[in-house]
C-alpha positions as CSV (number, residue, x, y, z in Angstrom):
1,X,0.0,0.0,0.0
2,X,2.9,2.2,0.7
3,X,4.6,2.0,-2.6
4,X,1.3,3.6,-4.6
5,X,1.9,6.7,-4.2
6,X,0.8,10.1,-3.8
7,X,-2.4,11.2,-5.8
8,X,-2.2,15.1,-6.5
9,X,-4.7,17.0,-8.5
10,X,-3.9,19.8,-11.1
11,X,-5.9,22.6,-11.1
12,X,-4.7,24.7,-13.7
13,X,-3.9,21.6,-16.3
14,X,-5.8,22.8,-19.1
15,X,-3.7,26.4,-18.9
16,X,-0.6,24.7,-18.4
17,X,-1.3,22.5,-21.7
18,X,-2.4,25.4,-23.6
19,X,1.0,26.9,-22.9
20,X,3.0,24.3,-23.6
21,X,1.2,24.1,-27.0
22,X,1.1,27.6,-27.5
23,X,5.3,27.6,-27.6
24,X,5.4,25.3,-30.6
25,X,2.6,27.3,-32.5
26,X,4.0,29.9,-35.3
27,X,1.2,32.8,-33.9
28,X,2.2,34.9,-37.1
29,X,1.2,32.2,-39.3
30,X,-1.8,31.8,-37.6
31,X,-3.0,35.2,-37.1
32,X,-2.0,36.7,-40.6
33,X,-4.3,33.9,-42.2
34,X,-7.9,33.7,-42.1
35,X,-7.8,29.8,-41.4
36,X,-10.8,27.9,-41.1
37,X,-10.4,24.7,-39.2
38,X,-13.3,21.7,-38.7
39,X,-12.4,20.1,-35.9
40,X,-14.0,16.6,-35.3
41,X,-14.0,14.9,-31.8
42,X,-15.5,11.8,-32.3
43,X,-17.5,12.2,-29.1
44,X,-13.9,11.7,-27.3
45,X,-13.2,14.0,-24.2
46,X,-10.1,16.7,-25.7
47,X,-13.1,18.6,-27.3
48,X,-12.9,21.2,-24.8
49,X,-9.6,22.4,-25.3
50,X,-8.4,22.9,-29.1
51,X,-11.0,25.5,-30.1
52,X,-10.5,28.1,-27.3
53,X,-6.6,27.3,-28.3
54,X,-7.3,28.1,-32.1
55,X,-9.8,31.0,-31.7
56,X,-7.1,33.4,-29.2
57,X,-5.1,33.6,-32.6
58,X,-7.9,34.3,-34.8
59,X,-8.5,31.1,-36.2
60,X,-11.9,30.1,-37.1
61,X,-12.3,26.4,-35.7
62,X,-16.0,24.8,-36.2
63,X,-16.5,21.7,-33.8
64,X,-18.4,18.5,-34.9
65,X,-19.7,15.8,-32.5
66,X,-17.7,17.6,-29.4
67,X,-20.4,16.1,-26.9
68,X,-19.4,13.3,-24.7
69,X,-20.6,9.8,-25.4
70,X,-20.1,6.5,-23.6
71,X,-20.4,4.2,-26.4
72,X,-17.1,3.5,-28.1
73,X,-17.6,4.1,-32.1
74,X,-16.9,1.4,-34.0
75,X,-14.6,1.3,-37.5
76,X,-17.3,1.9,-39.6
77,X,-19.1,4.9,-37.4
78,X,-15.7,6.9,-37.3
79,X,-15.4,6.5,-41.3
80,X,-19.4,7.6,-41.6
81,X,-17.9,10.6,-39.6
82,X,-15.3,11.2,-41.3
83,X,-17.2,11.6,-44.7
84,X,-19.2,14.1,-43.2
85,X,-16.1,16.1,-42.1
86,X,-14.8,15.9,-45.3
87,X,-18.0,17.5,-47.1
88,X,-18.4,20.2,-44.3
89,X,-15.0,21.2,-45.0
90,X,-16.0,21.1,-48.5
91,X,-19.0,23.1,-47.9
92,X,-17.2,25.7,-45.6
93,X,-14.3,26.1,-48.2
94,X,-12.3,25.6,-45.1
95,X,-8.6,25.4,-44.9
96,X,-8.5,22.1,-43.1
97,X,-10.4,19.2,-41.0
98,X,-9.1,17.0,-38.4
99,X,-10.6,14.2,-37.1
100,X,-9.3,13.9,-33.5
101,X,-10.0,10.4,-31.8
102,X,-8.4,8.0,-28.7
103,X,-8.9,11.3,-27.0
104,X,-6.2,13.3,-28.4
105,X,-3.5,10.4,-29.0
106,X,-4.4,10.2,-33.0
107,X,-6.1,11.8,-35.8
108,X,-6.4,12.2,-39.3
109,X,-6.0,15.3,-41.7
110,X,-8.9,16.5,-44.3
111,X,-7.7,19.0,-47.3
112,X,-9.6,21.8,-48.5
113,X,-11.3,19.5,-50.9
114,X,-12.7,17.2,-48.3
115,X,-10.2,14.2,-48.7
116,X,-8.7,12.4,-46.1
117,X,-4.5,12.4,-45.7
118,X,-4.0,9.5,-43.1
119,X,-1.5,6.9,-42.5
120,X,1.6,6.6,-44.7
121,X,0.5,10.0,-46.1
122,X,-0.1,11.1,-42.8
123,X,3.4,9.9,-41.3
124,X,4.9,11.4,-44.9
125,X,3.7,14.9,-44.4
126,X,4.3,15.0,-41.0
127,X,7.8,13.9,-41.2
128,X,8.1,16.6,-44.0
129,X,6.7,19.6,-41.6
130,X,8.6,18.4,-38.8
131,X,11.8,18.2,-40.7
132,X,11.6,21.3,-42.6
133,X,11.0,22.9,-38.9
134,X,14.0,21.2,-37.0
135,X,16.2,20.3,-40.1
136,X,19.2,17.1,-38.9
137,X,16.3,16.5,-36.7
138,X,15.4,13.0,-35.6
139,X,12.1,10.9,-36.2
140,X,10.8,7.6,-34.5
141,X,8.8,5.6,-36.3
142,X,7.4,2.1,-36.1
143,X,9.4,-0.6,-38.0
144,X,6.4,-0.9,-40.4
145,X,6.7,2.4,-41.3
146,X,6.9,2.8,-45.2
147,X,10.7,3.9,-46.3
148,X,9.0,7.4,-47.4
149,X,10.4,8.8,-44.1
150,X,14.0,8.0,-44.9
151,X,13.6,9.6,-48.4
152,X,12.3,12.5,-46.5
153,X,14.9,12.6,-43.8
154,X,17.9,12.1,-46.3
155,X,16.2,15.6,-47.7
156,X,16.4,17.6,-44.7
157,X,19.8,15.7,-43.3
158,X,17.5,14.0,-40.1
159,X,17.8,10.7,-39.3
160,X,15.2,8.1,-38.8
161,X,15.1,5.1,-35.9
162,X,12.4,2.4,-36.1
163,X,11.1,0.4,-32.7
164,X,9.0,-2.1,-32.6
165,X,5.3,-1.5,-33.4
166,X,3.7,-0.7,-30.3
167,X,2.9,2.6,-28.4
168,X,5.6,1.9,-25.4
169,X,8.6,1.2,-27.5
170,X,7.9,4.2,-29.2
171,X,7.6,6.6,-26.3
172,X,10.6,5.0,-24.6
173,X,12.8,5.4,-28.0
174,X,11.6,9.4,-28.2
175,X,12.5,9.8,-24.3
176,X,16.0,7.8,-24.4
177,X,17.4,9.4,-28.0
178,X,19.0,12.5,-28.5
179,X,17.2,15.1,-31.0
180,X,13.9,13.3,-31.3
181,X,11.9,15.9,-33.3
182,X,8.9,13.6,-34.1
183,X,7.7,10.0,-32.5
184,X,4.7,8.0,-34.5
């Protein structure tokens, strides 16, 4: 019983999050464009905080299915939702969508024309972004990963490490290595 622990609470945790995220936001970017982002949450609980975050920059961010629901979607309900993100963006002539699910941990991008960008493509452009950001940077990826990331990495002189595919291997690899830009 002894070697639980303490439990404390944090009262000011979503403040504290939005200024950690706030550090590695580019504000001019954000506030010289007129972005419109559709957010969807998938019913998951981080619908409270990415929308006040967006809108102190002057970003536009609409919110679908924010409200909390205890049944866990299935496959087929998240890709039902995700079509209908896609044509709102559509319809909105939005700059992006995101469909944010597994409360925060993943999510997939929507273009201006309502299509999605999500796995290889996902890892591809995000490996790009970071790179470009934080050239010689380095990016963990899962050994499954497709080769696209080393192309990519060669480009901006980073380097790439793969860990086995699971979630812990991968958080262990961006804590222990040096320079880790990007872990996914």
């Amino acid at each position: 019983m002894q070697e639980i622990g303490n439990v404390s609470t944090l009262n000011q945790a979503i403040d504290i999050y939005n200024a950690s995220f706030e550090r590695h936001l580019q504000i001019d970017a954000i506030r010289t464009t007129s972005s419109k982002v559709v957010i969807d949450y998938v019913y998951a609980v981080s619908g409270a905080v990415l929308p006040l975050l967006l809108a102190k920059f002057g970003c536009d961010a609409v919110v679908l299915n924010a409200s909390l629901n205890q049944i866990v979607l299935s496959a087929a309900d998240r890709e039902v939702l995700l079509d209908q993100l896609g044509r709102v963006v559509e319809a909105l002539r939005a700059t992006l969508g995101v469909q944010v699910s597994a409360n925060g941990e993943q999510f997939i991008l929507v273009d201006e024309s309502g299509s999605a960008i999500r796995g290889e493509a996902l890892t591809a452009l995000m490996t790009h972004m970071v790179l470009t950001d934080n050239p010689r940077g380095t990016v963990v990826v899962p050994v499954n990963t497709s080769s696209a990331v080393e192309q990519i990495a060669r480009r901006h002189g980073g380097t790439v490490v793969r860990t086995r595919a699971n979630p812990t291997a991968l958080m262990e690899a961006c804590h222990t290595i040096a320079n880790v830009v990007m872990g996914g």
